[in-house]
C-alpha positions in Angstrom: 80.7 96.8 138.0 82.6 93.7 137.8 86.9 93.6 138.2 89.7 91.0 137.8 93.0 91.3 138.7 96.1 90.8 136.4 98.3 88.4 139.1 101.5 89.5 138.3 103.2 90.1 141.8 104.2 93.4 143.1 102.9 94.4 139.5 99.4 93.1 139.4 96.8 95.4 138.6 92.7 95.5 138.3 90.4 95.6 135.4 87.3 96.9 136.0 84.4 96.4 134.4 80.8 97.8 133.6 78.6 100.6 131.6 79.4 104.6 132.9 81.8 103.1 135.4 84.4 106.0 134.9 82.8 108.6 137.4 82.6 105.3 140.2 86.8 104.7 140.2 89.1 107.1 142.2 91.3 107.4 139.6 94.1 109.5 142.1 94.6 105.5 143.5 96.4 104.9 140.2 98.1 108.4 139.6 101.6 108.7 141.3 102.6 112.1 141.4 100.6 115.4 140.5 101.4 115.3 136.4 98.6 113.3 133.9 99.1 113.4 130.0 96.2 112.0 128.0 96.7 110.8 124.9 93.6 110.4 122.7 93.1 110.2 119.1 90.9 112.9 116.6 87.8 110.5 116.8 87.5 109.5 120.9 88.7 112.8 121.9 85.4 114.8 121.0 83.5 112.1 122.3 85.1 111.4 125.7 87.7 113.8 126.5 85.6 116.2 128.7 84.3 113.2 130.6 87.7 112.0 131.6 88.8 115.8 132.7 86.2 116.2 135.1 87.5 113.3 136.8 90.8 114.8 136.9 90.3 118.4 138.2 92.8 118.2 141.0 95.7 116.9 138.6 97.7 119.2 136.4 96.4 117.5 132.9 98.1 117.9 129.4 96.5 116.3 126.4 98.0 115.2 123.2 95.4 114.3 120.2 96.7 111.7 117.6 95.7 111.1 113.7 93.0 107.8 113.9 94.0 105.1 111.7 96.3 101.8 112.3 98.8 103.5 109.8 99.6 105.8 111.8 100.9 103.5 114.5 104.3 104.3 114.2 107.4 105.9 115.7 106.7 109.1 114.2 103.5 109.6 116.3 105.6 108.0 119.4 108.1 111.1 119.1 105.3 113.4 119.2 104.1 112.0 122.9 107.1 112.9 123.5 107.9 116.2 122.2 104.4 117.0 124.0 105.8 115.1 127.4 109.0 117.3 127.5 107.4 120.1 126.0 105.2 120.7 129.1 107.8 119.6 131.5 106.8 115.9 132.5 109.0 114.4 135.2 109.0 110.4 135.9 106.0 110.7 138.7 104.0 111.3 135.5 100.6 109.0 134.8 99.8 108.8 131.2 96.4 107.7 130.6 95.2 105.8 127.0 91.7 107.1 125.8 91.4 104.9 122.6 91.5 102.0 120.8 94.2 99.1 120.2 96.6 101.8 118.0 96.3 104.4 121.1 96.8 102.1 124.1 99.8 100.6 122.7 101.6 103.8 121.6 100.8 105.3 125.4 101.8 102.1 126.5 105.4 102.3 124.4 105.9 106.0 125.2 105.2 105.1 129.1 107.8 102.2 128.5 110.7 105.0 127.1 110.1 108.1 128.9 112.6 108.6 131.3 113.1 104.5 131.4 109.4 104.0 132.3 106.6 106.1 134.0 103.3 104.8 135.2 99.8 104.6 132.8 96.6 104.1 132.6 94.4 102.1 130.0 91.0 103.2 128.8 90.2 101.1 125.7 86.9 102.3 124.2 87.0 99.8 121.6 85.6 96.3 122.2 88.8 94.7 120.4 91.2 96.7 123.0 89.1 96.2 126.0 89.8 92.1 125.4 92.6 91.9 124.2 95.5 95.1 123.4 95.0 96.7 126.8 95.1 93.8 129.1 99.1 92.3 129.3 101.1 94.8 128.3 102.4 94.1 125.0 102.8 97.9 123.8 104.7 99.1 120.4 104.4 100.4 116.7 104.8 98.9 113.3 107.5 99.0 111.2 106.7 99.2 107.3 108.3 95.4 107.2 106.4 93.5 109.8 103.6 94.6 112.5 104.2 95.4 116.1 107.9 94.3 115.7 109.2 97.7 118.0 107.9 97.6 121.6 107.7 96.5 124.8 106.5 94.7 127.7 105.2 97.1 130.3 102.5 96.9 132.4 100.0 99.4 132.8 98.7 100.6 136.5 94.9 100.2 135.4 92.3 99.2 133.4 89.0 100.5 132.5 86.4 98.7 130.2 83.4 100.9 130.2 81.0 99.4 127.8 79.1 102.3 127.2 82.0 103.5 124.9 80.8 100.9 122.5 77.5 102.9 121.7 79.7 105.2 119.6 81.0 101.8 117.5 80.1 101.7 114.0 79.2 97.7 113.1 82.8 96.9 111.3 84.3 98.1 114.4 81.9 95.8 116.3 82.8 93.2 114.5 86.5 93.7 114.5 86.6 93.2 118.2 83.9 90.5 118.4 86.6 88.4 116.0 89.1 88.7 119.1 86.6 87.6 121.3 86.1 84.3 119.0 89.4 83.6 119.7 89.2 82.7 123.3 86.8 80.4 122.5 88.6 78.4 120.3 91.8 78.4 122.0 90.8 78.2 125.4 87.4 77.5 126.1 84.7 75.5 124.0 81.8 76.2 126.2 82.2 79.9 125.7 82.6 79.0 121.9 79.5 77.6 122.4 77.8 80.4 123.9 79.5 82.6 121.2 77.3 80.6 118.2 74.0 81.2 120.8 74.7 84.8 121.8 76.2 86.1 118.2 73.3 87.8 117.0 73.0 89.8 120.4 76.7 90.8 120.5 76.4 92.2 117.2 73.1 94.4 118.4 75.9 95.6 121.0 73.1 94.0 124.0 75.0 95.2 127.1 74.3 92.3 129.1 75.7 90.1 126.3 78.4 92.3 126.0 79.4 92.8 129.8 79.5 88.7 129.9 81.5 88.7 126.5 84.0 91.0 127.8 84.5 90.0 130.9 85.2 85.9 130.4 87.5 87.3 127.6 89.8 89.2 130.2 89.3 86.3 132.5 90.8 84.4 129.9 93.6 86.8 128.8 94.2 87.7 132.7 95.2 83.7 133.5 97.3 83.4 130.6 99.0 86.3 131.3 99.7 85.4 134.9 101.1 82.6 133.8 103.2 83.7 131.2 104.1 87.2 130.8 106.9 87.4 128.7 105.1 85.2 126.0 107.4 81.9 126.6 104.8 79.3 126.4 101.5 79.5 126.7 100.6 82.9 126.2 101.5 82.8 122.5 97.9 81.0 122.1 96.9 84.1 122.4 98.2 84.9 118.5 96.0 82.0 117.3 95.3 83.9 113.6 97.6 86.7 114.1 100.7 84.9 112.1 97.9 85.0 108.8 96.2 88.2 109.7 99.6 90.4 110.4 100.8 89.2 106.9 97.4 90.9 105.9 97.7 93.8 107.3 101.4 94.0 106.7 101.0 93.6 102.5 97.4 95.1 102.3 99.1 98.4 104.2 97.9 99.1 107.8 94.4 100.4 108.1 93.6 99.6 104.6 92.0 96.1 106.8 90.9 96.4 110.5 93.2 94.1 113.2 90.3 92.2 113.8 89.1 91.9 110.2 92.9 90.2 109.3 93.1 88.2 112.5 89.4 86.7 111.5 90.1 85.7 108.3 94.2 84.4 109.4 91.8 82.1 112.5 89.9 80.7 109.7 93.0 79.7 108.0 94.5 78.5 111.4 91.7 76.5 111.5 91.7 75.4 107.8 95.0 73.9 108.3 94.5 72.5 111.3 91.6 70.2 109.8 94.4 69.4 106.8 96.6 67.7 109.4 93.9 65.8 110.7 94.0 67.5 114.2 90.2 69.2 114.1 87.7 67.2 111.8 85.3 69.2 109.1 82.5 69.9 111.5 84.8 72.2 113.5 85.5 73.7 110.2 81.9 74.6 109.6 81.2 75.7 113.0 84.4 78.4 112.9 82.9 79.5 108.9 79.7 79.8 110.2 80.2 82.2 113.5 82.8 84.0 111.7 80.3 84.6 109.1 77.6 85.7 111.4 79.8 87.6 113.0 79.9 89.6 109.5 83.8 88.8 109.6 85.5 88.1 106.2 87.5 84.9 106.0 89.2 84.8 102.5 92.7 86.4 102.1 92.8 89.1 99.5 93.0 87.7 96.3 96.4 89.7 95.2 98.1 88.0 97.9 100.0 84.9 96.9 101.6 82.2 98.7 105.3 84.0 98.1 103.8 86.8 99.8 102.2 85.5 102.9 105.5 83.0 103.3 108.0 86.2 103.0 105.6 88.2 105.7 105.5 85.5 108.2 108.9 84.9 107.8 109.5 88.0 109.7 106.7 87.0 112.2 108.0 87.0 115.9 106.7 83.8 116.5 110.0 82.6 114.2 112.9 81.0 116.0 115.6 79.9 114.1 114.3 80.2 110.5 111.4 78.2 111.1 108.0 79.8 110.8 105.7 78.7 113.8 102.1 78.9 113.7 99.5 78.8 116.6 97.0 76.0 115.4 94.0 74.1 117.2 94.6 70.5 118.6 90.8 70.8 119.4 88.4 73.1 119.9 89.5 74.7 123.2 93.2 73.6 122.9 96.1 75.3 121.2 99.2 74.3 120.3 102.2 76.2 118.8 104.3 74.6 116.3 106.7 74.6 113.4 105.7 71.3 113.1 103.8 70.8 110.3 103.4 69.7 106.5 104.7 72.4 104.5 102.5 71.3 101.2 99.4 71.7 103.9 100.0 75.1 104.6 100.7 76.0 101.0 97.3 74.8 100.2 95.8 76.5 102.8 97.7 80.0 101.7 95.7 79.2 98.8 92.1 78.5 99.9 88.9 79.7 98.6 86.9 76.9 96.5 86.8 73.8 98.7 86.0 76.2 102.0 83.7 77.5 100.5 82.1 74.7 99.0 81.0 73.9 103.0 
């Protein structure tokens, strides 16, 4: 077992790391007062539930189990963590704990944020996308039906727990969903682990637990740095969107769940990457490289073909990322190195809202 630790002051908190970890942490460390609520979806809950229970015999627990699916990621389902919170009498020394993916960790994230102005909680991502990325920083919230993620919250959670042995259960576009995330620290923070990415791919997608464990844990190396240095998403942290300006106006128009997070995010890197070679700031080969492990990574990178430019500029126009009208974007100075700017050559990014033929043509 391997851990990190989120620097954030009197609010830092560890990430541990490993396969079957769960029965070696003492979970009561993390749990304030005598209450838990776990909050699981239809799919995990089968799987894991009984597992985390045992673990929690000397707590009084109370379970809520939540529809599977990105669309239903909303403040509908929010309501119901709380109807179930109040229902069984939940006072603020309550621990909520977050047995899921990316669409479960951020609603028990949220309601943890709201619930009698904030209560403590626990992550436990069992999807590879949400143990690098949605669990660790505490961005929590829902979509709204006009633009993804736009109602949450910063809030920190107490804990996290990466077991890898959850991703036995993963089908392959799962997999792959998460490994797209994991790309993304490559390119925008660290070329040598790109490079290890292109070596390594086939064994990540086999789900090899030692490429895995290594995968996962220089991810929320990555994401743990960046966050320490910029919580609140002021400067440098916002790297950490590279593709997710593209990919949310994906999801967004396609209708959530219709395309996995990771699936969108892929294909909106490849365009990040696409324009960044336009403006001269990457060359072709870069280009190729980024095709080729997204490819092997058995990640689309073409934007649905009903979506036109209107559409993708009218989505990302209500991208958080905006300030003052202008649309910013997260693209690549070099591979490695991010930049975020609305500084760019407006005819460039129309032709990249419109590529297909001449990428690929590579």
């Amino acid at each position: 077992m391997h851990s990190l630790t989120v620097e954030l002051g009197e609010r830092s908190y560890p990430i541990f790391i490993g396969s079957n970890i769960l029965p070696d942490i003492n979970l009561s460390e993390y749990i304030v007062g005598r209450q838990v609520l776990i909050v699981s979806n239809e799919t995990i809950a089968p799987l894991y539930m009984d597992q985390l229970d045992a673990q929690l015999e000397s707590f009084c627990v109370d379970h809520i189990i939540l529809p599977d699916g990105e669309q239903y990621k909303n403040l509908e389902q929010i309501n119901s963590i709380f109807d179930q919170l109040l229902t069984c009498r939940h006072n603020r020394t309550t621990t909520l704990i977050a047995l899921g993916g990316g669409v479960v960790g951020d609603m028990t994230g949220f309601a943890a944020a709201c619930y009698q102005r904030g209560v403590n909680f626990i992550q436990i991502p069992t999807t590879i996308l949400a143990q690098v990325d949605s669990s660790v920083g505490g961005k929590t919230g829902v979509n709204h039906p006009l633009g993804k993620n736009m109602i949450g919250a910063f809030y920190q959670p107490n804990l996290v727990i990466a077991d890898i042995a959850y991703f036995q259960s993963l089908p392959a576009r799962q997999v792959a969903a998460g490994i797209a995330e994991i790309i993304k620290y490559g390119f925008i923070y660290d070329a040598d682990f790109f490079a290890w990415l292109e070596q390594n791919i086939s064994a990540l997608m086999a789900k090899d637990p030692q490429a895995l464990s290594y995968a996962v844990f220089r991810s929320c190396q990555i994401k743990a740095e960046v966050v320490a240095k910029d919580e609140k998403e002021m400067g440098i942290r916002a790297w950490l969107n590279f593709g997710h300006t593209f990919g949310h106006a994906i999801e967004t128009h396609q209708g959530y769940g219709t395309w996995l997070h990771g699936e969108a995010v892929a294909i909106g890197m490849m365009m990040a990457v696409d324009l960044s070679c336009r403006l001269g700031w990457i060359d072709e080969l870069l280009l190729q490289r980024a095709k080729n492990l997204l490819l092997a990574a058995q990640l689309p990178i073409f934007a649905p073909e009903d979506m036109t430019i209107d559409d993708f500029l009218n989505l990302m126009s209500v991208d958080k990322k905006v300030l003052d009208g202008n649309i910013r974007l997260v693209l690549l100075k070099s591979l490695g190195e991010a930049t975020v700017t609305a500084d760019f050559d407006r005819g460039a990014l129309e032709e990249t809202l419109s590529m297909g033929k001449q990428l690929a043509q590579l």
